[in-house]
C-alpha positions as CSV (number, residue, x, y, z in Angstrom):
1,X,94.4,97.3,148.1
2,X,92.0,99.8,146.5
3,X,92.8,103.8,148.3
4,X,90.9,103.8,151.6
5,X,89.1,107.1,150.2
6,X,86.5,104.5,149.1
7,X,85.4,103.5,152.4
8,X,85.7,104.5,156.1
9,X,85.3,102.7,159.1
10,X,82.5,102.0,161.1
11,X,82.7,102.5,164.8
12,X,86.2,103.9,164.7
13,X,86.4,104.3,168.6
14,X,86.3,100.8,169.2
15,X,89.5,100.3,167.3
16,X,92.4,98.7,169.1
17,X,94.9,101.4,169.3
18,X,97.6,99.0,168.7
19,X,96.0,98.9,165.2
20,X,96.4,102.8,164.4
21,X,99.3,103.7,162.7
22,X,101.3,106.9,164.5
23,X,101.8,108.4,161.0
24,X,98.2,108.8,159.1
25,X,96.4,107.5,162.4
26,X,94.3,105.3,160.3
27,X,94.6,101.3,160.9
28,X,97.5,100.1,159.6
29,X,97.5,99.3,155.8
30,X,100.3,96.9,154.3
31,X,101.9,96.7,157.7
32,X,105.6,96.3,158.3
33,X,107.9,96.4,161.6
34,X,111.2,98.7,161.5
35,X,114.2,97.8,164.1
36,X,113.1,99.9,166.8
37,X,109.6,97.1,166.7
38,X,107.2,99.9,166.2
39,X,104.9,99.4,163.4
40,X,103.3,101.3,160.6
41,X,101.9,101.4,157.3
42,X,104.0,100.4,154.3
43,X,103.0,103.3,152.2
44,X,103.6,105.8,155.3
45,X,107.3,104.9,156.0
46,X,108.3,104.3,152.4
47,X,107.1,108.5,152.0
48,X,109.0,108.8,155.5
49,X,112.3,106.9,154.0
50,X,112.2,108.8,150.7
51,X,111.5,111.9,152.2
52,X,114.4,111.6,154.7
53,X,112.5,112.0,158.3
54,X,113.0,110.1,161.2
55,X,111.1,107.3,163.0
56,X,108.0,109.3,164.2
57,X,108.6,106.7,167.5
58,X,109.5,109.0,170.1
59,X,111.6,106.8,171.8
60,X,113.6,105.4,168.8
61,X,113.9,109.3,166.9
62,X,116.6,107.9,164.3
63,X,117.1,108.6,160.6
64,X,114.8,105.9,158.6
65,X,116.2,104.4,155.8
66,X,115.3,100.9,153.8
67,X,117.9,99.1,156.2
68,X,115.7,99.7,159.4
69,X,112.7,97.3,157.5
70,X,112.9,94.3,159.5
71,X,112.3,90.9,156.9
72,X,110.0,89.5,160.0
73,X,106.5,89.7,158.6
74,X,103.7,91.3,160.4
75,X,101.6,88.4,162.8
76,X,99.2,86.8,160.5
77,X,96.7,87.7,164.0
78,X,97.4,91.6,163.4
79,X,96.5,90.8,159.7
80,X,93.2,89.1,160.6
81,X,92.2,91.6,162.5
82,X,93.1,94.3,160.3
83,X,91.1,92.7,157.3
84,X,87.8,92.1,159.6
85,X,87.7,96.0,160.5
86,X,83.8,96.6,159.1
87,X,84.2,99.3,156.7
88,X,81.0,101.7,155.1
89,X,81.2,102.1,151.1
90,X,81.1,106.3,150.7
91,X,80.0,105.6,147.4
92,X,77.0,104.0,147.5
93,X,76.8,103.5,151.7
94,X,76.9,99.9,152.1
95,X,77.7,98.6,155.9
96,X,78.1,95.4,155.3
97,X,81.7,95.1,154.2
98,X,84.9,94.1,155.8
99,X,88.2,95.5,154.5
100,X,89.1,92.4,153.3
101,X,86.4,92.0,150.7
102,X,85.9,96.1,149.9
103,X,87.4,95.7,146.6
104,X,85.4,92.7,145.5
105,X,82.8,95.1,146.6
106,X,84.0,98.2,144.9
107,X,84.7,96.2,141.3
108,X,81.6,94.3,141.5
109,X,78.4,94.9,143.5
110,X,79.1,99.1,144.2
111,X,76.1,100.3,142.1
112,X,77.6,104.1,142.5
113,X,81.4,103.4,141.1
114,X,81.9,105.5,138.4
115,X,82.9,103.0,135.0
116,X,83.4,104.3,131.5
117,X,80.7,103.5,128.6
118,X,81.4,100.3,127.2
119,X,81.6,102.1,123.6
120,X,84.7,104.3,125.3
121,X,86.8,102.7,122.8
122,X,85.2,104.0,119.8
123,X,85.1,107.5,120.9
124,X,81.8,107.5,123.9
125,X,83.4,110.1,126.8
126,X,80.6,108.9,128.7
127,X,81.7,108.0,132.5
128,X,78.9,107.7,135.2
129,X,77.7,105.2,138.2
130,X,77.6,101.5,137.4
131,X,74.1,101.3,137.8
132,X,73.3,104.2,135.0
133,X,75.2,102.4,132.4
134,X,72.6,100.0,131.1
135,X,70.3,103.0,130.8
136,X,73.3,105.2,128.7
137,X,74.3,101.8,126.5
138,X,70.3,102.0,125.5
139,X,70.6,105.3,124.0
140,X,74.2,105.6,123.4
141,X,74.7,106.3,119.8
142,X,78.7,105.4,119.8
143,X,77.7,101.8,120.7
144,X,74.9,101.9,118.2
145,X,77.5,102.9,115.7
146,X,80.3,100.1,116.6
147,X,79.4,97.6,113.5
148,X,80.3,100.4,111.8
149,X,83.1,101.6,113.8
150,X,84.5,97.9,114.1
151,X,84.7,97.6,110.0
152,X,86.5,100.9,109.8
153,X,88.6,100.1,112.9
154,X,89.0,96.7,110.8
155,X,90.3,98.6,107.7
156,X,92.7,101.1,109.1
157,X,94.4,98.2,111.1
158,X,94.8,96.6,107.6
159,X,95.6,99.7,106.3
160,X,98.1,100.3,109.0
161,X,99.2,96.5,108.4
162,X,99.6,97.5,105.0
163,X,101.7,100.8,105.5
164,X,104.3,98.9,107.5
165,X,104.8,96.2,105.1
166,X,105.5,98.5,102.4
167,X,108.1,100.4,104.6
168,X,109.5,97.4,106.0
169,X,109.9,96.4,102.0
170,X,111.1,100.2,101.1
171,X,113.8,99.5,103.7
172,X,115.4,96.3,102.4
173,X,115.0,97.9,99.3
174,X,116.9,100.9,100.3
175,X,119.0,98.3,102.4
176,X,119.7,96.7,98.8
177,X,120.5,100.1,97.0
178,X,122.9,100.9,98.9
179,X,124.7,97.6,99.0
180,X,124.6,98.0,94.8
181,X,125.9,101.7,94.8
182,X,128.4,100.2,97.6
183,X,129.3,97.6,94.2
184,X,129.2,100.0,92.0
185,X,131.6,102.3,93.6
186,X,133.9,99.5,94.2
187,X,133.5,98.4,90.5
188,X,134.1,102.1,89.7
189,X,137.3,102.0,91.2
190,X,138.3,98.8,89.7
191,X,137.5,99.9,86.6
192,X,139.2,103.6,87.2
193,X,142.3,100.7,88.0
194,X,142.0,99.5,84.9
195,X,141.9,102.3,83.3
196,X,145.2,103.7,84.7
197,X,146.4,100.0,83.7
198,X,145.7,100.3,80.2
199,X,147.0,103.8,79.7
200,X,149.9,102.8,80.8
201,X,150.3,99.9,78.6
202,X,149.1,101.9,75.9
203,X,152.1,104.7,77.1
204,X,154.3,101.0,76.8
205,X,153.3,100.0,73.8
206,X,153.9,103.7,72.4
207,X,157.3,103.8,73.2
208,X,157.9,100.1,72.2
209,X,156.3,101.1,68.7
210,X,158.7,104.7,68.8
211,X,162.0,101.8,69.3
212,X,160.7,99.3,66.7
213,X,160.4,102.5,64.4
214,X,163.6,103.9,65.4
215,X,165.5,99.7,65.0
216,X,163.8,100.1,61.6
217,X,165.4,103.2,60.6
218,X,168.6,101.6,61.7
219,X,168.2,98.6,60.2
220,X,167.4,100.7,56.7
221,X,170.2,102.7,56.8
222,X,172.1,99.5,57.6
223,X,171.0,97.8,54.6
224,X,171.3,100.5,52.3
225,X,175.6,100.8,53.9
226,X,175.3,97.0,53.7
227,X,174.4,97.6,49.8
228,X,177.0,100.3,49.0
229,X,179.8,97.7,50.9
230,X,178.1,95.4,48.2
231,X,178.3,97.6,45.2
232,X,181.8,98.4,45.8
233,X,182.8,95.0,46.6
234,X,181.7,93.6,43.2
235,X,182.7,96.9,41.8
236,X,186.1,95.7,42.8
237,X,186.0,92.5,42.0
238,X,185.0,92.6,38.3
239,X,187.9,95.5,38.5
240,X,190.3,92.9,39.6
241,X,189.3,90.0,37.2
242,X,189.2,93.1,34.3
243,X,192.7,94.0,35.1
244,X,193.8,90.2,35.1
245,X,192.3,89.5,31.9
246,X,194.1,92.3,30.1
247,X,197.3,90.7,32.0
248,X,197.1,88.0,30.4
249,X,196.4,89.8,26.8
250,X,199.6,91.5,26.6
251,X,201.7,88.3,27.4
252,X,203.6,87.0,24.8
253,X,202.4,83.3,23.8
């Protein structure tokens, strides 16, 4: 319900006492029953509850606290008769109102509730009694100036539609970038890998090559013994078959 500093009651003597809550001694608004069974408003014992005071019933007296609600609901006769209470409009002084119905009232017939201009959105500050506002939309220049408004309103959303497309793109991209310097790097170190690999085949190979080279001196100084064993071998031989043929010269026949 809309704050009861919008209306006050007509004929408040004629009240039923039973009505008036202890706490703002005003008629009770959003009712509810604690354990003890004494009534009051909803808003006043929720401030009592948070606030830490005790039931203002001076024959209960204990520490409040959500527990002491009671689930029962308040008699739908107390409600009645709380909503039929004949209520004056300070705004604009109409009699005619019961509670029930004062915010239909205030939202749609009050003539003196204060609204906004209708151009509020497009910059009017302009706040003043409902029945005034016809009279300010006739002259008011923010409302005149809404086609225009509307179009530039219209191309800044786009604009703004724009901007966070492009960053949502700049993201993935950035998103994508570092998933390829995340590649790279590991390609980086793969290849670093290789590197070390091939060095150390090359360092292989090196020393295979220094072994061949050093076998091939061998094998050289082998053949050139393996030659000299040769010469000296045939050397001998045509030595032996020399010395047998001049055997055989200095026989007698």
């Amino acid at each position: 319900m809309t704050s009861n500093n919008f209306y006050e009651y007509i004929d408040r003597a004629s009240i039923d006492e039973n009505l008036i809550c202890e706490v703002c001694h005003n008629p009770f608004l959003d009712p509810v029953v604690i354990q003890c069974g004494s009534t009051y408003c909803g808003p006043c014992i929720e401030q009592n509850i948070k606030s830490g005071s005790h039931c203002p019933s001076q024959s209960c007296n204990q520490l409040l606290s959500a527990d002491h609600l009671t689930p029962n609901p308040t008699p739908r006769h107390i409600i009645s008769m709380l909503d039929n209470l004949r209520v004056r409009c300070r705004l604009c002084g109409e009699t005619n109102v019961s509670r029930r119905n004062f915010d239909e009232h205030l939202q749609g017939s009050c003539p003196e509730r204060r609204i906004d201009c209708s151009a509020k959105d497009v910059g009017c500050p302009w706040s003043g009694p409902k029945n005034e506002h016809n009279e300010h939309v006739k002259m008011c220049i923010f409302e005149k100036l809404r086609p225009v408004v509307d179009i530039l309103y219209k191309v800044i959303e786009n604009q703004r539609l724009d901007i966070e497309k492009l960053q949502k793109q700049t993201e993935q991209q950035t998103t994508e970038i570092g998933q390829l310097n995340t590649q790279l790097d590991q390609q980086k170190a793969q290849l670093q890998g290789h590197e070390i690999k091939i060095g150390d085949i090359q360092s292989q190979n090196q020393s295979q090559n220094n072994e061949i080279a050093s076998i091939r001196e061998q094998i050289t100084t082998l053949e050139g013994k393996i030659n000299k064993v040769r010469s000296a071998i045939h050397w001998l031989s045509q030595s032996q078959e020399k010395e047998h043929s001049d055997i055989h010269t200095t026989l007698p026949i």
